[in-house]
C-alpha angles and dihedrals in degrees: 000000000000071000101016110187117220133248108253121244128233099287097036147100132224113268092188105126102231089042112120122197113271147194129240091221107105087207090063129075134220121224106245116115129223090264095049098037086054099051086049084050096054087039096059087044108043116079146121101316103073084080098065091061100101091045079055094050096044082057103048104016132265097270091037097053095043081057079051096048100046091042090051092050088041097053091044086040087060101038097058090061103047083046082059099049090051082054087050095040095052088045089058097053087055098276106138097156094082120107107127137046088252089061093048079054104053087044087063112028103019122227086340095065096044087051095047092047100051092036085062090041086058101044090049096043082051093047080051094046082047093047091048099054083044087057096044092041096053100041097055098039083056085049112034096050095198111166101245100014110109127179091275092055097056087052089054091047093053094046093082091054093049087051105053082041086049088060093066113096096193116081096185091083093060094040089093085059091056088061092044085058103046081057109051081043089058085046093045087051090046088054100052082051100052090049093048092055092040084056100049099038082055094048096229081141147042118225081215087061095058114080115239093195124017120253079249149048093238101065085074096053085048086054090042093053092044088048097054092050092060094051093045100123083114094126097063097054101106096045086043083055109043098042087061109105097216096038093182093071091056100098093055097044085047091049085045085048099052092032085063091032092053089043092057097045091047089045093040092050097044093049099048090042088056094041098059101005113189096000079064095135115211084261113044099212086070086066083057121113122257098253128127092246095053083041090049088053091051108048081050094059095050091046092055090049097045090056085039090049086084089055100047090053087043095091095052094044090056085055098048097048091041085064090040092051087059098050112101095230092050095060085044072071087064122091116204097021101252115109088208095064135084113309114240115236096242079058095046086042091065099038087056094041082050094052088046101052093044093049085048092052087046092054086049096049090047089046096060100036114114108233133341092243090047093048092041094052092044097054098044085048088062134019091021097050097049086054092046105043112003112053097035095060093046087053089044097053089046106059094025106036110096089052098046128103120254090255096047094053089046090053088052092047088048095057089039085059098030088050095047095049089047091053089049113038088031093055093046091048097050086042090047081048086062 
């Protein structure tokens, strides 16, 4: 996702653009076609992290981070399907409410569940939006050499900017800059290639003196985090599914989706590792050569994100002013009683004060975190990987277990484990990297 679009909370609607109504009836289809359905898939995928691979399999090796790789786009692979079959399921015991994971949630585990869920949505849509201003900062301080100005002022100096485009309500007018994005992020990956190539046709490196494995176990947690991070769309599979027009076909374009996704993240790694090797920086844009072509790339990249960053928060706003509609201060604010009518501008005044705090935390959070690859891994070790794995297949065993095979229920159990002992040891491990 150079332009990642976001999972839509509760009381949302998808805002990917592709993205047709839809109905939460699982009987009734939505109108996008396959074509359609898989570039929204590799659009909610997609996203920064990608280019943070080659820092991963620096880490890890090059044959130990592509395992970790395929096993992290399997297993997410896996768990949006069965996430799909417990919305079925509920739909057919009469439960016609359910359109988002937070309602999947709320169906199995009560207000607990939808609280969990969306808790881990948020965190996760924060780790992308800080993801997002570490890109942007040091890419322009490493390319924008100003005497004084570090990776965290340029953050600073962008925040005004997020928080004016914050203001705007309508996503529609930011969704060309996605694009632009996606494709400086496709230019930025053609150039690693090429000067990977460049390099090996040249014979500037040996493939011996590249490391297959790492000299320990923890460089594969640090890839599996990172991993998990780059395939974290989770939060879109239900709309993803129920926009498409013919819904049974679904599994296998997802499976076509995540078999050319997981191809280009295991080629895309191994080339930019054996192209800098242990110089391999935690974005990989930042191993480019200074020319104006590889510049041009860049800033485009930071422009794209920088109109994307709004997207990316919007989830979480809509969170946040969903809780403050129900406070009882908050509807004083509202003038005529009715919460569907024009907003007063005492109203409008605290929703914009409350985006623009969170987009100014956000700035302060990106600004004192460590590295990007540190950051990314450790969020995809935690909070990604307990959406992902964790909470689908507990859901899973929940509302199917009773009717699943003996093998099927082992396999949940497996990436409920399996999930569970990631998040913990793979958290510990990128903290204890610090």
């Amino acid at each position: 996702m150079m332009g990642r679009l976001p999972p839509p909370s509760s009381s949302s609607s998808p805002t990917l653009p592709l993205l047709h109504s839809y109905s939460s009836s699982s009987s009734s289809a939505g109108t996008a076609t396959s074509l359609q359905t898989l570039g929204n898939i590799i659009v909610s995928i997609v996203g920064t992290g990608v280019l943070g691979l080659p820092f991963a399999f620096r880490i890890a090796g090059w044959a130990a981070g592509s395992l970790g790789v395929l096993f992290a786009g399997v297993s997410t692979y896996y768990c949006m399907i069965i996430l799909v079959e417990c919305r079925d399921k509920l739909v057919s015991d009469g439960e016609i409410d359910v359109r988002t994971y937070g309602d999947v949630g709320f169906k199995c585990l009560g207000r607990a569940g939808r609280y969990v869920t969306e808790s881990l949505i948020t965190v996760s849509q924060c780790g992308g939006a800080v993801a997002y201003l570490i890109f942007i900062g040091q890419n322009l301080s490493s390319i924008l050499a100003v005497h004084g100005l570090t990776s965290a002022s340029f953050i600073f100096l962008l925040l005004p900017l997020e928080v004016l485009l914050s203001w705007i309500d309508s996503l529609s007018a930011l969704a060309p800059f996605s694009i632009f994005a996606d494709v400086c992020n496709v230019l930025a990956v053609a150039f690693v290639v090429d000067e990977d190539v460049q390099q090996a046709l040249s014979g500037q490196f040996s493939f011996k003196d590249r490391r297959a494995f790492s000299r320990d176990i923890r460089g594969l947690p640090f890839a599996g985090g990172m991993a998990v991070f780059c395939f974290e769309g989770f939060g879109m599979t239900l709309a993803l599914e129920s926009s498409m027009k013919e819904r049974g076909r679904f599994p296998k374009l997802l499976a076509q989706a995540f078999a050319g996704i997981m191809s280009v993240y295991v080629l895309f790694g191994v080339f930019g590792y054996m192209a800098y090797g242990d110089d391999t920086k935690d974005i990989v844009t930042l191993n480019l050569p200074k020319t104006w072509t590889t510049m041009a790339v860049q800033i485009g990249l930071c422009l794209g994100l920088a109109f994307t960053f709004p997207i990316m928060v919007h989830p979480i706003t809509e969170i946040l002013e969903e809780k403050l509609r129900r406070m009882a201060w908050f509807k004083s604010l509202h003038h005529g009683g009715d919460q569907d009518s024009t907003k007063s501008k005492r109203e409008r005044a605290v929703v914009c004060l409350t985006r623009g705090l969170l987009i100014m935390g956000l700035g302060v959070l990106a600004s004192s975190v460590p590295g990007f690859g540190v950051f990314v891994s450790l969020v995809g070790s935690s909070f990604c990987a307990m959406m992902s794995f964790v909470l689908p297949a507990t859901y899973h065993l929940m509302l199917m277990g009773g009717r699943m095979s003996g093998w099927k229920r082992g396999l949940d159990w497996c990436v409920l484990v399996g999930g569970i002992t990631f998040a913990v040891y793979g958290t510990y491990n990128t903290i204890a990297g610090i």
